[in-house]
C-alpha positions in Angstrom: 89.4 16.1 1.2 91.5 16.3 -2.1 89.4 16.7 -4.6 91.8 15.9 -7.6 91.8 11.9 -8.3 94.2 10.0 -10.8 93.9 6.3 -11.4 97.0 3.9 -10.4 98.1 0.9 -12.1 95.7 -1.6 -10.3 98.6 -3.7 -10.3 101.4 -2.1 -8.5 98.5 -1.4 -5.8 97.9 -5.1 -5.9 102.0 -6.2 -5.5 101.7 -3.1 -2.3 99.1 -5.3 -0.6 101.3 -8.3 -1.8 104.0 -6.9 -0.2 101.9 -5.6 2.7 100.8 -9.1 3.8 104.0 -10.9 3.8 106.0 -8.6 5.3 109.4 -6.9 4.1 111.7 -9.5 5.4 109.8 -11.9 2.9 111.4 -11.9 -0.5 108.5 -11.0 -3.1 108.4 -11.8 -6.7 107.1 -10.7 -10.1 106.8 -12.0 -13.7 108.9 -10.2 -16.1 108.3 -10.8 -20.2 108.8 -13.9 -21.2 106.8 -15.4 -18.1 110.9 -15.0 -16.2 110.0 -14.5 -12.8 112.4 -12.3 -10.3 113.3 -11.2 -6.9 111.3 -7.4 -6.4 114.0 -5.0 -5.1 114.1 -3.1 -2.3 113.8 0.2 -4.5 111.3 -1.6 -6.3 109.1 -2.2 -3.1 109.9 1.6 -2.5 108.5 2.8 -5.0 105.7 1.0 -5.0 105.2 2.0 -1.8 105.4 5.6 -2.5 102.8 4.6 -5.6 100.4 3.7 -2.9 100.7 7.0 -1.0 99.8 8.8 -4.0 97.0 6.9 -4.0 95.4 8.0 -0.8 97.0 11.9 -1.7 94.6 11.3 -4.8 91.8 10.1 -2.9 92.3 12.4 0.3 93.2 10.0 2.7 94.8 11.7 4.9 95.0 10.0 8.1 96.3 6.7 6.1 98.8 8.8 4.4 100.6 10.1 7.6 100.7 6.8 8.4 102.1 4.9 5.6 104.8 7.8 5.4 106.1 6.7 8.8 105.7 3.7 8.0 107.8 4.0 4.8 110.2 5.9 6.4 110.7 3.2 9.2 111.2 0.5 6.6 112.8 2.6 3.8 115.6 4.3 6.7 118.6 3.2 3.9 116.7 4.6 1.0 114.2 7.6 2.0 116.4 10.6 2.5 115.7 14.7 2.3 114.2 13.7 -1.3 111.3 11.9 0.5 110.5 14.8 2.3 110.6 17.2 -0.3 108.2 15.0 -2.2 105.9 14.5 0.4 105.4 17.9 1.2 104.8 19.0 -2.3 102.1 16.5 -2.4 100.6 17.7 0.7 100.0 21.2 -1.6 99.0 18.9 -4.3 96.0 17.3 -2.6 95.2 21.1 -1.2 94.6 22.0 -4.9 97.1 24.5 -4.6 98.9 24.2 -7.8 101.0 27.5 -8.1 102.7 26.1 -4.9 102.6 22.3 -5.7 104.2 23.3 -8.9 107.2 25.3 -7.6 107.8 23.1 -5.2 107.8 20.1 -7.9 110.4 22.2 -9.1 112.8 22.8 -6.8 113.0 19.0 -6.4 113.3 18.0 -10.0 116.4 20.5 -9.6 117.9 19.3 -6.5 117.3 15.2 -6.5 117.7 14.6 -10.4 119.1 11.5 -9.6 116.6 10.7 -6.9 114.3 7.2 -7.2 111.2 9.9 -7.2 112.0 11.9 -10.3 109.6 10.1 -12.3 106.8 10.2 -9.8 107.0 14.1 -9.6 107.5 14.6 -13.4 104.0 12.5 -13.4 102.7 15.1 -10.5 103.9 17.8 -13.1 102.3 16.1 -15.9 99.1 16.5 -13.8 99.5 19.8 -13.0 100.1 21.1 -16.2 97.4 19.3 -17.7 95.4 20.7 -15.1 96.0 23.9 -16.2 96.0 23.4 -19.9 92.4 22.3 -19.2 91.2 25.4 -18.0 92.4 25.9 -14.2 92.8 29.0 -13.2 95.5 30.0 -10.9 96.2 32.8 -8.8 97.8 36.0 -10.0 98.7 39.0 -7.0 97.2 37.2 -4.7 93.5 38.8 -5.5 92.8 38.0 -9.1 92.9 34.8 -11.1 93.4 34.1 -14.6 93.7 30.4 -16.8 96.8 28.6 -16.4 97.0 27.9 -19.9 100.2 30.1 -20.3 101.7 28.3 -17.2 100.6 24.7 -18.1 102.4 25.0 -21.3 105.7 25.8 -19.6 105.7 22.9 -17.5 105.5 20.6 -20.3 108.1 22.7 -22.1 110.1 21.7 -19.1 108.8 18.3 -19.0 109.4 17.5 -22.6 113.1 18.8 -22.1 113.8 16.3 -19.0 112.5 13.1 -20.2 113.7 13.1 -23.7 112.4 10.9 -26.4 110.1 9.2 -23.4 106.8 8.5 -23.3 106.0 10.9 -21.0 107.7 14.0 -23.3 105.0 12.7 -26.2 102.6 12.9 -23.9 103.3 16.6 -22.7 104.1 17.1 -26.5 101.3 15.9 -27.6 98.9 17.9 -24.5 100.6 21.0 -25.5 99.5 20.7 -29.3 95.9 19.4 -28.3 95.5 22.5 -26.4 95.9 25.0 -28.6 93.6 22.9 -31.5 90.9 23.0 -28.6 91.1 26.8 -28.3 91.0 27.6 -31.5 94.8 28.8 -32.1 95.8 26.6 -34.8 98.9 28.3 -36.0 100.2 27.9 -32.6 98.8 24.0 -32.8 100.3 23.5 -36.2 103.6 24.4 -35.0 103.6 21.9 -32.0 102.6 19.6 -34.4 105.4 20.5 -36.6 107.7 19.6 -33.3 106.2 16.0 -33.1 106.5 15.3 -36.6 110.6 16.2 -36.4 111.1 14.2 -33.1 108.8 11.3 -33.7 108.7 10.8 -37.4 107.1 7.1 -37.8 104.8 5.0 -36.4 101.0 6.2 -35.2 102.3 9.7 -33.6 103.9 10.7 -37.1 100.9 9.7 -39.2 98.3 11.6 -36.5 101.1 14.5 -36.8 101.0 15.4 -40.3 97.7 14.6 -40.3 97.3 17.1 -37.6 99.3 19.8 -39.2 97.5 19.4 -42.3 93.9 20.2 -40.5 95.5 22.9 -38.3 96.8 24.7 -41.6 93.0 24.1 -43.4 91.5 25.4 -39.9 93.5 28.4 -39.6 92.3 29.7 -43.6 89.8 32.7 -42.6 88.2 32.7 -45.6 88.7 34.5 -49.4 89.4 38.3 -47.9 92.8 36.5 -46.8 96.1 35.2 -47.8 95.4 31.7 -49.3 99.1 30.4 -47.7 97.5 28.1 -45.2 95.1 26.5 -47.5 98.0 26.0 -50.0 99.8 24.2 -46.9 97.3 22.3 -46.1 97.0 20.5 -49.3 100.3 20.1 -49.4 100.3 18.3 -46.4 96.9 15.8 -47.1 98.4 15.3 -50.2 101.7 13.8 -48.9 99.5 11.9 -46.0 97.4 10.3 -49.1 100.6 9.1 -50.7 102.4 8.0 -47.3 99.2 6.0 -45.8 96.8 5.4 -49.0 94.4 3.4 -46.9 94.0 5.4 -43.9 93.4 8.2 -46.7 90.3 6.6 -48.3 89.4 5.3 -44.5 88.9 9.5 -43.7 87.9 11.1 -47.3 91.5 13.0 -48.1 90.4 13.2 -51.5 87.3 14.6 -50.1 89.1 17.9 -48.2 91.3 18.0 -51.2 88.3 18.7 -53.3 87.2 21.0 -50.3 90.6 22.9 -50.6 90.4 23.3 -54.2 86.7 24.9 -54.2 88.3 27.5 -51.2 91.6 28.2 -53.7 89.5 28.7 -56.1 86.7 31.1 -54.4 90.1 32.9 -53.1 91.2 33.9 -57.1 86.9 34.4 -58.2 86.6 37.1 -55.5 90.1 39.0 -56.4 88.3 39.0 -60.0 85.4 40.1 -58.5 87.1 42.9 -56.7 88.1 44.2 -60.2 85.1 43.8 -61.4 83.4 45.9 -58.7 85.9 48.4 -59.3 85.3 48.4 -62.8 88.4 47.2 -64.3 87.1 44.4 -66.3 90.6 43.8 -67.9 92.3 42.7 -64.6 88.9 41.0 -63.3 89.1 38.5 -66.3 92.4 38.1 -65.9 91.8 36.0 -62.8 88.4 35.0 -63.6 90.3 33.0 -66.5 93.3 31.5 -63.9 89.9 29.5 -62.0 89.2 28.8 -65.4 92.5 27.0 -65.6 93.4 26.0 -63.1 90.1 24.8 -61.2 87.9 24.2 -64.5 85.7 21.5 -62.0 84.8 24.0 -59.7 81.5 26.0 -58.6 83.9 29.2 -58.7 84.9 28.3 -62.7 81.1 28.3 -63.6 80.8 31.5 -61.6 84.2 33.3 -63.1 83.0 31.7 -66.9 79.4 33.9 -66.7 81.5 36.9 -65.1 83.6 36.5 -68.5 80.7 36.1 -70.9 78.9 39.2 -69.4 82.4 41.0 -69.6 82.9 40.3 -73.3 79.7 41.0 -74.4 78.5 37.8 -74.7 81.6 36.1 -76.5 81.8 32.7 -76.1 84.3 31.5 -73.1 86.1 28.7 -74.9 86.7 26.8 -70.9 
């Protein structure tokens, strides 16, 4: 039995039975927006058709899906071609949980039948794979050993994204690519599919959670005050021009409060250069910078730190910040 499941629209299942009971010959209906109702082509009825056999692939029906293939392909004869049978034997590897092949196989049809009535159903089969993949699945490598598919999952969507456009579907592989790397840890590689989402979809909700993203990918990747402060210096950057773009979502999630976060860490970063000095004995160049988180972060833990670092330094001397 297939063991991968995937929900279906309930309603496309529902017009399949529709259809079902009243027999091709009858002419079937739906309500469009704007409560229009219209005739349901016959590449409508096909596809839905085809929606229902990935149904039972998903829910390893086997029997029921030999069936309703001949059965499509009996009512479909002007329609189902070679493409059909491409598709349905790349789903047959699909339900087998063999991805590698299911994948290639995807493929080849996307290449072959790009004008075929299926493309979008096996760009959502690819979608599935990949996130598959991108989840964790491993997938075979020399036949022997296995390793995570992350590297693979990515180039699917890669691929994905580049065939549907500015779709839905190529936010959502965009978007499954960038969630990836932020769950494993490799921010700078998440911050720069970020970067992507922000270029190609600008407004609305994606581009608000996109720079918002980049901006917590940039403060995640910091390592801490042994190195270069660039990414915390992006980040605020970033949550600054998020505060100004969406003020209320801002107060909604405490911006101000990662800002203030940020500033402590930038300041930290200069107290232990002047702290490196200090340990080195060169006193001159340690003040130097303990004086720079004087001025420049005067509110911060690190300025009280870098001002008794001063005092002691000067013998005492009164630090006039």
């Amino acid at each position: 039995m297939c063991r991968y499941r995937k929900q279906i629209i309930a309603a496309a299942a529902f017009i399949v039975l529709l259809s079902a009971q009243w027999g091709l010959s009858a002419e079937t209906w739906r309500l469009e927006a704007g409560e229009q109702w219209r005739a349901v082509s016959a590449e409508d009825k096909y596809l839905l058709a085809v929606a229902e056999i990935k149904r039972q692939v998903n829910m390893g029906e086997t029997k029921a899906v030999g069936e309703a293939i001949g059965q499509l392909k009996e009512d479909f004869a002007e329609i189902a071609g070679p493409d059909l049978d491409a598709f349905v034997a790349a789903e047959v590897l699909y339900c087998e949980g063999k991805f590698t092949r299911a994948g290639r196989a995807y493929e080849k049809f996307l290449s072959e039948y790009p004008q075929s009535e299926l493309y979008e159903a096996v760009l959502d089969r690819q979608f599935a794979i990949a996130t598959a993949y991108l989840g964790g699945q491993t997938r075979p490598v020399l036949v022997v050993f296995r390793m995570r598919g992350y590297a693979a999952g990515e180039r699917i969507m890669d691929k994905i994204i580049d065939r549907a456009g500015d779709s839905p579907m190529a936010m959502k592989a965009a978007l499954a690519v960038a969630e990836s790397y932020e769950r494993r840890g490799k921010f700078v590689e998440a911050h720069e599919r970020w970067s992507e989402i922000s270029s190609r979809w600008p407004t609305g909700e994606i581009g608000k959670d996109a720079l918002l993203s980049m901006a917590r990918c940039k403060h995640a990747a910091y390592k801490g005050p042994k190195y270069d402060s660039t990414h915390l210096i992006s980040a605020k950057s970033y949550y600054e021009r998020f505060k100004m773009r969406y003020p209320r979502d801002a107060e909604d999630m405490d911006i101000d409060g990662r800002l203030e976060q940020i500033d402590e860490q930038l300041a930290y970063k200069q107290f232990s250069i002047g702290e490196h000095y200090q340990q080195a004995g060169n006193k001159q160049a340690a003040n130097l910078y303990y004086q720079m988180v004087l001025d420049d972060w005067a509110e911060s833990t690190a300025a009280k730190m870098a001002k008794e670092r001063m005092t002691g330094n000067l013998g005492g001397e009164e630090i006039k910040k």
